[in-house]
LOMIPA-55896 format. One record per atom (N, C-alpha, C): residue in one letter; y, x negated, z. Coordinates in steps of 0.2 Angstrom, whole numbers, plus 5000, padded with zeros to 4 digits. Layout:
BEGIN
AYXZ
...
//
This chain:
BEGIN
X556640035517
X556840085522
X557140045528
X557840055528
X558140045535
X557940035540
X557739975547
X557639985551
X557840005557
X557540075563
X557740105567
X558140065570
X558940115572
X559140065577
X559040055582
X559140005588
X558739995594
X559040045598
X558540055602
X558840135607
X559340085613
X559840125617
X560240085622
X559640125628
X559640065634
X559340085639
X559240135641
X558640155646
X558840235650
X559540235654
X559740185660
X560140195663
X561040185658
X561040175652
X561640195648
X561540255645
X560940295645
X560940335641
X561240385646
X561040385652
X561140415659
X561940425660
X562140365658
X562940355660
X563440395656
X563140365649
X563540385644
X563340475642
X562740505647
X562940565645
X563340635653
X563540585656
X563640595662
X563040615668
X562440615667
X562140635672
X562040575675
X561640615681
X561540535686
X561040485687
X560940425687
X560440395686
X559640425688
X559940465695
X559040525696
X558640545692
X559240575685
X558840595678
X558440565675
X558640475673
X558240435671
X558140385674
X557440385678
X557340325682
X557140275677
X557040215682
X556740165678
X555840175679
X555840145672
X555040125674
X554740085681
X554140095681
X554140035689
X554339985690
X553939955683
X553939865683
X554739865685
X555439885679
X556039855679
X556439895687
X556039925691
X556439955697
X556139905701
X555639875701
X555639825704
X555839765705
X556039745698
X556339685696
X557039705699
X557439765697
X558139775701
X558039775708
X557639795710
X557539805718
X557439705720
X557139685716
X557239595717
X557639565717
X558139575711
X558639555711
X559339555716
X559139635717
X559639635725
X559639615731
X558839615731
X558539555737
X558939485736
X559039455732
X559139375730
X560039385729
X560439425727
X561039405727
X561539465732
X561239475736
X561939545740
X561739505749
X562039475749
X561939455757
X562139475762
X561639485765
X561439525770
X561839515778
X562239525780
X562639495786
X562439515793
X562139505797
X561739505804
X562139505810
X562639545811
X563039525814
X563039535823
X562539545824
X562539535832
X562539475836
X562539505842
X562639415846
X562039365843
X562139305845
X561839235841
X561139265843
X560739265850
X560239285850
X559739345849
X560139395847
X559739455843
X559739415836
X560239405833
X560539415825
X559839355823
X559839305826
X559139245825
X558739285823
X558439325828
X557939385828
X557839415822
X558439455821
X558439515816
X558539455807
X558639415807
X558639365801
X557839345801
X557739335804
X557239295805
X556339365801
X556439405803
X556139485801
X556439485795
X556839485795
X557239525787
X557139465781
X557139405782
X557139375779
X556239355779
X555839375783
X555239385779
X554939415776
X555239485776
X555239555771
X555539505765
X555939475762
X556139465758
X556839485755
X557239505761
X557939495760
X558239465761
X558939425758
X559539345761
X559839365767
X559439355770
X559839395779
X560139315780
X560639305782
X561239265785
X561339295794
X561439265798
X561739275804
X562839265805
X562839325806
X563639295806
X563839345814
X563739295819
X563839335825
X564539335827
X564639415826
X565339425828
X565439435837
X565139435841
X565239435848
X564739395851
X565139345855
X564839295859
X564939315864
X564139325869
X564139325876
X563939285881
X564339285886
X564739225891
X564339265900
X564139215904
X564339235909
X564939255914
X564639335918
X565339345922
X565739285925
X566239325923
X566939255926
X566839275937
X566539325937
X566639305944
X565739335947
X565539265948
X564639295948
X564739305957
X565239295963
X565139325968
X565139405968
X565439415964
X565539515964
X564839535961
X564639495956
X564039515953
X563539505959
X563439455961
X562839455965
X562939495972
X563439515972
X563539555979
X563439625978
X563439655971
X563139715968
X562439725965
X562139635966
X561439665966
X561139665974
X561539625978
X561339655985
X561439695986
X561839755986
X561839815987
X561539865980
X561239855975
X560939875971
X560439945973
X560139935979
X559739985982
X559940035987
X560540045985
X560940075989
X561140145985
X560940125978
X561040195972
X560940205971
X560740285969
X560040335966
X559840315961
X560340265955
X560340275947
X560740215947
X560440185942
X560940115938
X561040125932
X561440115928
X561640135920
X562040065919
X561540055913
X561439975910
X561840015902
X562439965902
X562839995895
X562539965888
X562039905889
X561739875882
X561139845885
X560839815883
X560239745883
X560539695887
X561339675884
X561539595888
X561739595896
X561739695896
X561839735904
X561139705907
X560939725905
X559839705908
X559839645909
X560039605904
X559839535904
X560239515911
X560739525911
X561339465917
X561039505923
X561039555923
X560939575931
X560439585934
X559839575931
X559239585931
X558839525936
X558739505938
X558339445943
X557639465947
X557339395945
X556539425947
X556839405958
X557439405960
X557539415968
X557839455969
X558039515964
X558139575963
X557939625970
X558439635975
X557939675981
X557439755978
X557139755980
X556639815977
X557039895981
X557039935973
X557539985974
X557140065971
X557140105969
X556840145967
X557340205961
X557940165961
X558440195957
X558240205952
X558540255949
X558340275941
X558640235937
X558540215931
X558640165926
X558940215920
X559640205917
X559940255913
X559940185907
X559640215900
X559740155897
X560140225890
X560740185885
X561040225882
X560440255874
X560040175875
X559640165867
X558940145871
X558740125863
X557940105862
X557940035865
X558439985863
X558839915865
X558839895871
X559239935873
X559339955882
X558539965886
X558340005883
X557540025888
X557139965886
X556939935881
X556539885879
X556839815884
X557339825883
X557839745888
X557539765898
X557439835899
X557339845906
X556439855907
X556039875902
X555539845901
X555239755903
X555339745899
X555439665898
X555739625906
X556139665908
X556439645916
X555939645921
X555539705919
X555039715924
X555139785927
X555539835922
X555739905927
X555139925925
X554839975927
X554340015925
X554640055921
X554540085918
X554440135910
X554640205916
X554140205921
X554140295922
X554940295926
X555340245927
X556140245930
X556440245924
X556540235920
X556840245915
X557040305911
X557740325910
X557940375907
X558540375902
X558240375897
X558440375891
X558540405883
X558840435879
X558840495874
X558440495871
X558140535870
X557340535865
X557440505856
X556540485855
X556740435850
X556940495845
X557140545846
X557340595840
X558240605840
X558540595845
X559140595847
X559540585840
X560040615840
X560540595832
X560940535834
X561140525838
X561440485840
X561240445847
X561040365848
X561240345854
X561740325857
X561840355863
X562640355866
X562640385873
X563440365874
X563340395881
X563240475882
X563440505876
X563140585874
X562540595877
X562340565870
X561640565872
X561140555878
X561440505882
X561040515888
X561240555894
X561840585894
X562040635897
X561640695898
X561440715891
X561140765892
X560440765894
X560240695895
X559440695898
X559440655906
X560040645909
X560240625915
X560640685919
X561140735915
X561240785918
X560840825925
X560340855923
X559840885927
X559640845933
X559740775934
X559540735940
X560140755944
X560540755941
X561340765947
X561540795953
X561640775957
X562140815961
X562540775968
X562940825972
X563540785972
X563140745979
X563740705977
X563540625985
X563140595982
X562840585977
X562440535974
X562640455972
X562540405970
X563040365971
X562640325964
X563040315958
X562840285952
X563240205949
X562840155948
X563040085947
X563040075939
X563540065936
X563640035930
X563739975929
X563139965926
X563239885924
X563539855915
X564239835916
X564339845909
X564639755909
X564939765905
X565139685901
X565939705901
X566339655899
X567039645900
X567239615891
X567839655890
X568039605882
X568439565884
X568739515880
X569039455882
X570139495885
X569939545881
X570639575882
X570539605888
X569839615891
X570039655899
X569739745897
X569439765891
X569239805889
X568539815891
X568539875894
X567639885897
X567339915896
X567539975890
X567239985886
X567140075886
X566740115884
X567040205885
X566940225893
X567340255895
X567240275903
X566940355901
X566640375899
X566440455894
X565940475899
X565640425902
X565040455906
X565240445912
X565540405916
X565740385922
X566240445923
X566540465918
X567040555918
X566640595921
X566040595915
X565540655917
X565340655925
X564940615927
X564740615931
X565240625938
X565840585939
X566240585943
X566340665944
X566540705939
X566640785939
X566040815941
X565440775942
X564840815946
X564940795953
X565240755955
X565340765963
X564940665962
X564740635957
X564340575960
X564940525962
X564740495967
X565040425968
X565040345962
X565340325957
X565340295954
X565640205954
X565240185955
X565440095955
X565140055949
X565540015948
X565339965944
X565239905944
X565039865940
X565139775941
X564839755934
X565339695933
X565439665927
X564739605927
X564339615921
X563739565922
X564039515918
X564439555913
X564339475906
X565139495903
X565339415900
X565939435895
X565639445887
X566139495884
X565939475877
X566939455875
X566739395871
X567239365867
X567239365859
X567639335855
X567639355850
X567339255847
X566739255842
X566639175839
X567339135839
X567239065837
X567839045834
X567539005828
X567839005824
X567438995817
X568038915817
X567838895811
X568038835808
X568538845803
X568538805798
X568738815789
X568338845784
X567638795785
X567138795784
X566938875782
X566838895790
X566638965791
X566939015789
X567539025790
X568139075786
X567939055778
X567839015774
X567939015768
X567139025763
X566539045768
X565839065767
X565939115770
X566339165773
X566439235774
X566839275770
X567439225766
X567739245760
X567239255755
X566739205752
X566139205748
X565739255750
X565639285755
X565139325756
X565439385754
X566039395756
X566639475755
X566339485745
X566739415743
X566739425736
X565939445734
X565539425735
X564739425733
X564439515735
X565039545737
X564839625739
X564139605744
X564439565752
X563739575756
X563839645761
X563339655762
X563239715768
X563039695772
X563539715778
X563639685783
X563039755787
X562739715794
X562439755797
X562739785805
X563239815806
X563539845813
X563239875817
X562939855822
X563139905829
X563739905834
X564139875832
X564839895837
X565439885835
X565939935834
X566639925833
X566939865832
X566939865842
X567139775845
X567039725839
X566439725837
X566139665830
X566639655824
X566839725825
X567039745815
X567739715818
X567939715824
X568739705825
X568739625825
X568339595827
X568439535828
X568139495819
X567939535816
X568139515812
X568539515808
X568939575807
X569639595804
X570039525809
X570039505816
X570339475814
X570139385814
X569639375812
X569539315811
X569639305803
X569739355799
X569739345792
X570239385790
X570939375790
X571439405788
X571539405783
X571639465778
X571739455772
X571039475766
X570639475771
X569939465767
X569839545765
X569839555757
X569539625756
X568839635755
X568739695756
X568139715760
X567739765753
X568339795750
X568239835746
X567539845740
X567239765740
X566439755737
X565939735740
X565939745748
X565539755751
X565439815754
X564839795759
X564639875762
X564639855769
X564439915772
X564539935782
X563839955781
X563439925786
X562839975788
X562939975794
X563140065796
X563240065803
X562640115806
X562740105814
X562240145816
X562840215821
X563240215819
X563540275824
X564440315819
X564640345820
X565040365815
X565840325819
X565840305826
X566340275826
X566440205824
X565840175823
X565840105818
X566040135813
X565740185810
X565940205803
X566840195804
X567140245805
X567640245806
X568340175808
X567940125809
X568140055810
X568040035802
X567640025800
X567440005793
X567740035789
X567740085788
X568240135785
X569040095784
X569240075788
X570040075792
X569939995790
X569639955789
X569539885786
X569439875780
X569239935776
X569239945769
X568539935764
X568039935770
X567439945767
X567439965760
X566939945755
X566939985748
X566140035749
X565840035755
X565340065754
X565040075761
X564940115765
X564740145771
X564240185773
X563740145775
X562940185775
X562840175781
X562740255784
X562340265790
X561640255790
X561340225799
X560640195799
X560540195807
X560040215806
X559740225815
X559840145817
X559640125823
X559740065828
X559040055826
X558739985825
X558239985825
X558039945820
X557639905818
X557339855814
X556939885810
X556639935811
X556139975809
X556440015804
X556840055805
X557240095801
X557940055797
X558139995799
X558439985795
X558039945790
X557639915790
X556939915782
X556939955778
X556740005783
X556840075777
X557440095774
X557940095776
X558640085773
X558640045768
X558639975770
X558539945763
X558239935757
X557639975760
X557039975754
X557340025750
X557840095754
X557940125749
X558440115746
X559040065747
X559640055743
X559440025737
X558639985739
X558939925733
X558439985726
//
């Protein structure tokens, strides 16, 4: 008697009869082992500035993913610290401060800081955690709840709206790109049309890395190995487009946290683009459930 032929896999069987892999999952043991093997060969790219990206490798890769740091934006102190520090002199002269990231917290923040009672506009979880940490109290702080679809300067608008009105006077502490870009004026808009008096002052530069030979050519390797890059900021995605000219993108992925990053990754040729809240918590969870 003939010997049965050997069956093809579930996931061929799945293919070849056009349904979707949903139909035929793996058994546990073999989804674990594919969920392993994704951990050990798709590298993971941590793209924020040096001192977060340490941070977030350093977590990810004790979960057990190939997290690499590849920091697409270097930040610099303000090129002119007289204006800065002349804006935290008058720092208590404002009803409200609005910190446009964490490196806004960090640079302007000083423990000779004159004492002010101003409300703290932070856009993210990032932002309020970095004014924490400064020493602002929690109950000054106003920020999009952690339910918010998006954090942004939307987003905090509509939970800073309601304090408004006119003659009120609002300091934004933002950062400067190396081209002299300062970043969305979306809320300074809003606010301006409510009658508030609006100033600003530059805490920090953001510029673009300067890579070697070396490092352009383990970014080529990384592109071809299909890694997924981790983004929170446009600015990043650009400054890579152009440190790597020519590099396609097409077998890798974007994990973004906002649809306008998406729409950068897109336009660089991303071959795969997954949305993902801010945060080290949920981006876990994302991964756990790609692989």
């Amino acid at each position: 008697m003939p010997a049965p032929s050997p069956q093809p896999p579930a996931a061929a069987v799945a293919a070849s009869s056009g349904r979707s892999a949903a139909t035929a999952p793996a058994p546990p043991d073999r989804a674990a082992s594919i969920a392993s093997q994704a951990r050990q060969t798709r590298p993971i790219l941590v793209t924020r500035p040096a001192p977060e990206a340490a941070l977030w490798v350093q977590a990810l890769q004790a979960a057990g993913w190939p997290a690499q740091a590849l920091p697409l934006i270097e930040i610099a102190p303000a090129a002119d610290q007289a204006a800065l520090q002349q804006a935290r002199l008058q720092a208590g002269a404002y009803s409200a401060w609005m910190f446009v990231s964490a490196q806004a917290v960090q640079h302007f923040c000083r423990p000779d800081l004159p004492p002010a009672a101003a409300r703290c506009w932070a856009p993210g979880p990032g932002t309020a955690a970095a004014l924490v940490a400064a020493g602002i109290d929690p109950a000054r702080i106003d920020q999009p709840p952690a339910t918010a679809a998006q954090f942004d300067s939307e987003a905090l608008w509509a939970v800073v709206q309601p304090q408004l009105h006119s003659g009120q006077r609002l300091l934004i502490v933002r950062g400067r790109s190396a081209n002299g870009h300062l970043g969305r004026d979306w809320l300074q808009r809003q606010c301006a049309a409510a009658g508030v008096q609006v100033d600003s002052c530059i805490a920090y530069q953001r510029q673009p890395p300067v890579w070697d030979a070396g490092q352009r050519a383990q970014v080529q390797r990384w592109a071809q190995q299909g890694a997924l890059c981790l983004c929170s900021s446009s600015e990043a995605l650009q400054h890579l487009a152009a440190l790597s000219p020519g590099t396609s993108w097409a077998q890798s992925g974007a994990l973004v946290s906002h649809p306008r990053i998406a729409a950068t990754a897109r336009q660089m040729g991303f071959g795969e683009i997954i949305g993902c809240r801010p945060g080290l918590a949920e981006l876990l969870r994302t991964l756990s459930a790609l692989a």
